[in-house]
C-alpha positions in Angstrom: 0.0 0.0 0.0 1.4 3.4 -0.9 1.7 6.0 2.0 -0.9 7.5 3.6 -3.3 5.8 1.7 -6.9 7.5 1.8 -10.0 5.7 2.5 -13.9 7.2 2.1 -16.8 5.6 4.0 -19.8 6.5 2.4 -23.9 6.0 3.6 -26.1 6.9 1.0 -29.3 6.9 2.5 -32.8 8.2 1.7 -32.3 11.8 3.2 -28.8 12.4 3.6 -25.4 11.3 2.6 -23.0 10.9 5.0 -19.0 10.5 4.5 -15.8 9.6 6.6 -12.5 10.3 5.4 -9.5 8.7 7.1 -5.8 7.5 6.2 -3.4 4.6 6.5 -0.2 5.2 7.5 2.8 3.5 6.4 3.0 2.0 9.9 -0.9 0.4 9.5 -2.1 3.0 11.9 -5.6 4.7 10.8 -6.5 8.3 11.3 -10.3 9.3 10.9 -9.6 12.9 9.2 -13.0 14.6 8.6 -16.2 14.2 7.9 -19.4 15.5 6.3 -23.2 15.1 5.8 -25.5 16.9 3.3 -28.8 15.8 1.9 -29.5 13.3 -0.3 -31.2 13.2 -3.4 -32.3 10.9 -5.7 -32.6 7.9 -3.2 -35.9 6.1 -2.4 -35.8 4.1 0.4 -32.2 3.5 0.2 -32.9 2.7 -3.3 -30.6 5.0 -5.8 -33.9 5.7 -8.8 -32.0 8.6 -10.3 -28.4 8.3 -10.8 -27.8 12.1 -11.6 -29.3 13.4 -8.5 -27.8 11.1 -6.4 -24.2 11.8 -7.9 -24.6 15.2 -7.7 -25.3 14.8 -3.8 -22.4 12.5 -3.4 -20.1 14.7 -5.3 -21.5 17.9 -3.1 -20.6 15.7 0.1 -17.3 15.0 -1.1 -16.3 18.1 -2.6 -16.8 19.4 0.6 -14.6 16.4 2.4 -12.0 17.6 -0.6 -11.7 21.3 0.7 -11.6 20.5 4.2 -7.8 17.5 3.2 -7.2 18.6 0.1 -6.9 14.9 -0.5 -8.8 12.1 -2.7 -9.6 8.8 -1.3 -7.9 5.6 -2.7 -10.6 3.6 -1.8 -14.4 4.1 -1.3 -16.4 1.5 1.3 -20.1 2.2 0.3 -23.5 1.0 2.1 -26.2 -0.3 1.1 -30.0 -1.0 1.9 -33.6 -0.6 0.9 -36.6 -3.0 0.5 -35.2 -5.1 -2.3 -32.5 -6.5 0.4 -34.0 -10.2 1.2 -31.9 -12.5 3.4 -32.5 -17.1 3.7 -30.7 -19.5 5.1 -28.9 -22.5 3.2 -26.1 -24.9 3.8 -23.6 -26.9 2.4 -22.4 -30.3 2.5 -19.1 -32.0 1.7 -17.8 -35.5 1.6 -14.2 -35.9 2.9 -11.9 -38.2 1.1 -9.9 -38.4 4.2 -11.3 -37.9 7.4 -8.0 -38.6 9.6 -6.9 -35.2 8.1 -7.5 -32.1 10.1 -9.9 -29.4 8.7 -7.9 -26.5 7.0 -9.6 -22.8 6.5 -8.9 -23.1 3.1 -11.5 -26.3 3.4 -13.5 -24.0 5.1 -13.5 -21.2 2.8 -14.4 -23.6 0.1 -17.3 -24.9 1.3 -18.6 -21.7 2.0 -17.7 -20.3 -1.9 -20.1 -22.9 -2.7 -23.1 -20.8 -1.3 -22.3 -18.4 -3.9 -23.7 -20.7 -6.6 -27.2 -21.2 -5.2 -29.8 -20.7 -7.4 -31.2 -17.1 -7.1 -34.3 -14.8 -8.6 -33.7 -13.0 -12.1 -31.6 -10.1 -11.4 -30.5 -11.0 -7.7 -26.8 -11.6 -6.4 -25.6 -12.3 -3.4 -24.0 -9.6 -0.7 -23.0 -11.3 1.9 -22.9 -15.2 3.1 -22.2 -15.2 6.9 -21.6 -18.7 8.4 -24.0 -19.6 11.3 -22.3 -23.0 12.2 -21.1 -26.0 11.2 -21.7 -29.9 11.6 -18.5 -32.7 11.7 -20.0 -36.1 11.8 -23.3 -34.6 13.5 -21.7 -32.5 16.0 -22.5 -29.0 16.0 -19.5 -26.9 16.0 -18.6 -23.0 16.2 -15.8 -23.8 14.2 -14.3 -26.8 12.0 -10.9 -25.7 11.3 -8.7 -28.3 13.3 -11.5 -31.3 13.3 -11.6 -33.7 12.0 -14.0 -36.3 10.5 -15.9 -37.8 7.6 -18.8 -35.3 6.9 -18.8 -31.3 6.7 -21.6 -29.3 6.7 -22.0 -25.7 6.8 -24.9 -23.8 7.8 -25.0 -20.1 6.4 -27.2 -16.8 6.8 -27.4 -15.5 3.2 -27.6 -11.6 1.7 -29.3 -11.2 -1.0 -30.0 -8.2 -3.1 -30.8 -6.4 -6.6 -28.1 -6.6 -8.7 -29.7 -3.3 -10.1 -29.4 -1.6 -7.1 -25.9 -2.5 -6.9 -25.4 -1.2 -10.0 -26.5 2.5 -9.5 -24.4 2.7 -6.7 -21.7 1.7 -8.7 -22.5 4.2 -11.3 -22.9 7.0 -9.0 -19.7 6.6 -7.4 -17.8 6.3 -10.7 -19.4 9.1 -12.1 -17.7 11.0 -9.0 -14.7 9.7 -10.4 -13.7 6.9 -7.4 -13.4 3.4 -7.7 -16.4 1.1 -5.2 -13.8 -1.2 -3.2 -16.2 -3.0 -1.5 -20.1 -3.0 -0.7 -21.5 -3.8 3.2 -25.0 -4.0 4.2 -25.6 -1.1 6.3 -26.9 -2.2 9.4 -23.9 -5.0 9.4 -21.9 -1.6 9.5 -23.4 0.3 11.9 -23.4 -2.6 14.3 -19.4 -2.3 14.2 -19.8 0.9 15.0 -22.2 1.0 18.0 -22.7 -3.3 19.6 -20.0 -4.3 22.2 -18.4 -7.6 22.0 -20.5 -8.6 25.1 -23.9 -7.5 23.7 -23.1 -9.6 20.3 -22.5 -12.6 22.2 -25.2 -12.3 24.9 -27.9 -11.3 21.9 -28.9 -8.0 20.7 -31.5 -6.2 18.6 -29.7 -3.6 16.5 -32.3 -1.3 15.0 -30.7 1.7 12.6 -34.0 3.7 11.6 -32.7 5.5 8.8 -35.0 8.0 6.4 -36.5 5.4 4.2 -36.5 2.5 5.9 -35.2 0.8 9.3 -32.5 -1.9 9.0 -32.5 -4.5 11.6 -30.2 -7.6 12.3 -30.1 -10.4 15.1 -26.9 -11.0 16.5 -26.2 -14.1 19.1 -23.0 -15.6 20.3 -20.8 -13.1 18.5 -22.6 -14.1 14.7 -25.3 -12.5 12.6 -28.0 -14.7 12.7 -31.0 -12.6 11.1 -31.0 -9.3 8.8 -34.6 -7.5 8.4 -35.6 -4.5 6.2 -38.7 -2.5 7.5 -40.0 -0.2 5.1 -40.5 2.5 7.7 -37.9 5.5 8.6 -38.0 8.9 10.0 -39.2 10.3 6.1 -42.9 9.2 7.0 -42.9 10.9 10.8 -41.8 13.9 8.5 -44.7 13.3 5.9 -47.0 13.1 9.0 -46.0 16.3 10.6 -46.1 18.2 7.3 -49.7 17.0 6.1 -50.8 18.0 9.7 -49.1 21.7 10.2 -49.6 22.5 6.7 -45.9 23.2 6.6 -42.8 22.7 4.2 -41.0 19.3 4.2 -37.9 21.4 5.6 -40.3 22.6 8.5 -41.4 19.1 9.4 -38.2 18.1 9.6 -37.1 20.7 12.0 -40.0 20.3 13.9 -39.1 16.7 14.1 -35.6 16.5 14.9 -35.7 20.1 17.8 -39.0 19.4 19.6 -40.0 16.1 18.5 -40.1 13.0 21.3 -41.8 10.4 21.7 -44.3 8.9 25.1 -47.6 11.3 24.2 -48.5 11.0 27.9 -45.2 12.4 28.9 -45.7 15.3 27.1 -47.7 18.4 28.1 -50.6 20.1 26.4 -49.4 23.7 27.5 -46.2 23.3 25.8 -46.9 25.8 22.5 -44.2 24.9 19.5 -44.6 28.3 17.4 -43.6 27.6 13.5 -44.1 29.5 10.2 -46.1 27.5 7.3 -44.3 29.7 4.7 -40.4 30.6 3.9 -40.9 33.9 4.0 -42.2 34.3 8.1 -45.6 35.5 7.1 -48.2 32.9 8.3 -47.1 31.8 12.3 -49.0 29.0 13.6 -48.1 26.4 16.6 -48.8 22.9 17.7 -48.7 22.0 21.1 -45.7 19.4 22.3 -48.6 16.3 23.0 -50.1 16.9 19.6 -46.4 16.4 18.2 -45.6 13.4 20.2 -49.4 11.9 19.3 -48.0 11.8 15.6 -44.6 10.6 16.3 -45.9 7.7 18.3 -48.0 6.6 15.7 -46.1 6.0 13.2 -43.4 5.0 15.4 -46.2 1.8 16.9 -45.8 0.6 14.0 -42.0 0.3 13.5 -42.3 -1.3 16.6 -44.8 -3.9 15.7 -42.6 -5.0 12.5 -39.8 -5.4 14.5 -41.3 -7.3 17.5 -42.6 -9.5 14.4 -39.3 -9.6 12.7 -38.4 -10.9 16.0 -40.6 -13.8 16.6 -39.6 -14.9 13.2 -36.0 -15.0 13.6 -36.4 -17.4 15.7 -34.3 -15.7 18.6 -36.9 -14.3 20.5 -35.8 -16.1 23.7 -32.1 -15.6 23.4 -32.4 -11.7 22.5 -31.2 -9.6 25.7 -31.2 -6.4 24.6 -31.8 -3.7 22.1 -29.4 -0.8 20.9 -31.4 1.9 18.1 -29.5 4.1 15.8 -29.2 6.2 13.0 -30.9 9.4 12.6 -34.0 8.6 13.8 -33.0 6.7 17.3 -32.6 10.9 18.7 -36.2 11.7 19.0 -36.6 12.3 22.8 -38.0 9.1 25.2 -37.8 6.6 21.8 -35.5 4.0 24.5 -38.4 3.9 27.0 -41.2 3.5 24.5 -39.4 0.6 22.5 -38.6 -0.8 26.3 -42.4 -0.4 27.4 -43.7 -2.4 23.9 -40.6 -5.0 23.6 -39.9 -5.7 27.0 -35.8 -5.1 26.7 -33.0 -3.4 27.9 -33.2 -0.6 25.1 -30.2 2.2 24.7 -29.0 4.4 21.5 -26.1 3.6 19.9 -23.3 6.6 19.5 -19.9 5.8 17.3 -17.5 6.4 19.4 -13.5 8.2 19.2 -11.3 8.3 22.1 -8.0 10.6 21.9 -5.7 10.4 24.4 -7.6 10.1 27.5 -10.6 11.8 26.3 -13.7 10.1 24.9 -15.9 11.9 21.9 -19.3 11.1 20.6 -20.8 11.8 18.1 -23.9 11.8 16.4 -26.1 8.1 15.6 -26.6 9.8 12.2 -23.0 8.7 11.7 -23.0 5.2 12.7 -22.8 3.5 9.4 -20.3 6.0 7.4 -18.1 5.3 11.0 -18.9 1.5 10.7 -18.5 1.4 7.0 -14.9 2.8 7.6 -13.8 0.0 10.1 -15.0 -2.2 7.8 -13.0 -1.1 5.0 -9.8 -1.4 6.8 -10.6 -4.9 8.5 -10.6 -6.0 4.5 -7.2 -4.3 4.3 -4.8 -6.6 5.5 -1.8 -4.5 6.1 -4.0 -2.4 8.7 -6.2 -5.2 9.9 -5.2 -4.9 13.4 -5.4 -1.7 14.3 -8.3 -0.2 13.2 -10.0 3.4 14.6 -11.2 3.5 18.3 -14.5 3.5 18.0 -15.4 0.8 20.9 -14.1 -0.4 23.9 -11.0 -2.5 23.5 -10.1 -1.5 20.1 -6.7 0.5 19.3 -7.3 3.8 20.1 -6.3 6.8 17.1 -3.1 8.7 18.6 -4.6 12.1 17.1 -7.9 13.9 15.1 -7.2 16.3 12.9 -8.5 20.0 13.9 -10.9 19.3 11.0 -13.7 17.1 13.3 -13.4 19.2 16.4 -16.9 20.7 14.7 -18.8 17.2 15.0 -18.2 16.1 18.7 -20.6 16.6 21.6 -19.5 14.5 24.6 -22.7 14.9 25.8 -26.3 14.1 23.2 -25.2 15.4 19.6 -28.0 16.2 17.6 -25.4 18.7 15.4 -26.4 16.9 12.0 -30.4 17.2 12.0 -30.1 20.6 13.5 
């Protein structure tokens, strides 16, 4: 790898698109250099439908990433989601011709390759195949590498998605003149950025509710074992607030992300929220804080009742211990107590975290997947696979920031990028 090789992370979501920048040093160590976020266009529930608008909102994000280092990436680690991401389970199964011999990887490896043959939809390819377990002469095993016996068999969760969704993507970030290194599923990224090791193994719930849609995923003892897409996001809370007040999408949004929460009964009725319903400050109106909430929590009901279904489906309903909500959406006020009350865990938002020296930054959920998308890209590198950017608990920590992000931290609740 050349020096100082420069890496973007990039979530292009259904209202905004956020980037990382950071660097490899000749020593492996990574530096997170800047970042950005600017609204998206042309993106439907995490769906790219118009290739210009959607470069031209990538390009914006960058160009600003560009003044700030005076630097282009090497590499580009994008995100992706939407409706059209499905997700099954299959397995493998191989004879051995001798079972004295102990199981290599490379054994391993193959047998899962084969997944990538299954027999998919018209116009479907696979994203990701993550192995659940495997099965040596009938025993159940974490992992087969160093067994031995006569008969392998691999269980696997499978990705799938739209090959011409991948596509766009692909198009959009060429047409910005970069080069797609690699494409993650986007709540598989943010849950890098925001689980602990402990909460992966014990079972948790990650829920990123993004504009378009919310992205869940089941993990248990340290592995993925279910991906979910609801087609439900913060965009329809918005739609809600605007067809109610009469007011501009941009006002519904505001009204969302500074006074909106969540818990009706919590709120009070003699709370007045004053807005204008046009640009130019003409026509002031207000709706009361328990009027907002009463719209939030509807919409918001039924996120909840897809993913306590999604749940029950997974089959992981008894060993789930927690939950842990990010993304945009996860910073509407008293969300972790309502999604406690109606799923009966241990709820908490998820913040990507930096530590410098002995001080510890957070910053906003809105981040989550551009930060987890980054760690991501540089656990695929392997000359920097080691010593990736602090962002939890145990990792390498980053030995400096560059003044460039001191803008985006708030060690206490950062709501910087909806404001």
């Amino acid at each position: 790898m050349k020096q100082n090789s420069c890496v973007a992370a990039i979530d292009i979501g259904t209202t905004k698109i956020a980037a990382i920048v950071g660097s490899v040093e000749p020593s492996g160590r990574i530096l997170v250099e800047n970042q950005h976020c600017t609204f998206s266009q042309g993106v439907n529930r995490g769906i790219v439908v118009n290739i210009e608008d959607t470069t031209d909102s990538i390009r914006s994000c960058l160009n600003e990433l560009y003044r700030k280092q005076g630097v282009r990436p090497d590499r580009v680690v994008v995100g992706i989601a939407g409706r059209h991401i499905e997700s099954r389970q299959s397995s493998a199964q191989r004879i051995r011709p001798n079972p004295r011999k102990l199981i290599s990887e490379e054994e391993v490896n193959s047998l899962r390759q084969q997944m990538y043959n299954i027999v998919l939809s018209p116009g479907q390819q696979i994203l990701h195949v993550i192995p659940q377990e495997y099965i040596v002469d009938g025993r159940p095993l974490a992992k087969a590498a160093g067994c031995v016996g006569n008969v392998l068999v691999g269980n696997y969760h499978i990705v799938v998605c739209d090959a011409s969704a991948v596509e766009n993507i692909r198009m959009c970030i060429e047409r910005c003149g970069l080069t797609m290194d690699s494409l993650v599923l986007e709540p598989i990224a943010s849950a890098n950025a925001v689980l602990t090791a402990e909460e992966k193994d014990a079972g948790v719930v990650l829920l990123d509710i993004g504009g378009g849609t919310s992205d869940m995923l089941i993990y248990y003892k340290n592995i993925v074992r279910s991906t979910t897409v609801i087609p439900r996001g913060g965009e329809v809370i918005t739609g809600d607030i605007r067809e109610v007040c009469r007011v501009s999408y941009q006002m519904a949004e505001r009204l969302k992300c500074e006074y909106g929460a969540c818990f009706e009964d919590c709120c009070s009725q003699d709370i007045i929220i004053p807005f204008y319903r046009d640009t130019a400050g003409r026509e002031q109106s207000s709706i009361t804080q328990k009027t907002l909430a009463e719209i939030i929590d509807y919409r918001m009901e039924e996120i909840i009742e897809s993913v306590n279904y999604a749940i029950r489906e997974s089959g992981y309903e008894k060993e789930v211990a927690s939950m842990v909500l990010t993304g945009g959406g996860a910073q509407l006020a008293n969300l972790p107590q309502l999604f406690n009350l109606r799923t009966g865990l241990d709820v908490r938002v998820g913040y990507p975290r930096v530590q410098v020296g002995s001080k510890r930054y957070t910053l906003s959920p809105i981040m989550a997947t551009s930060v987890g998308l980054m760690m991501n890209g540089y656990r695929d590198d392997r000359n920097a696979k080691s010593k990736i950017v602090g962002i939890l608990d145990g990792i390498p920590i980053v030995e400096r920031i560059k003044r460039g992000l001191e803008g985006i931290f708030d060690e206490k609740n950062d709501r910087h990028f909806l404001s």
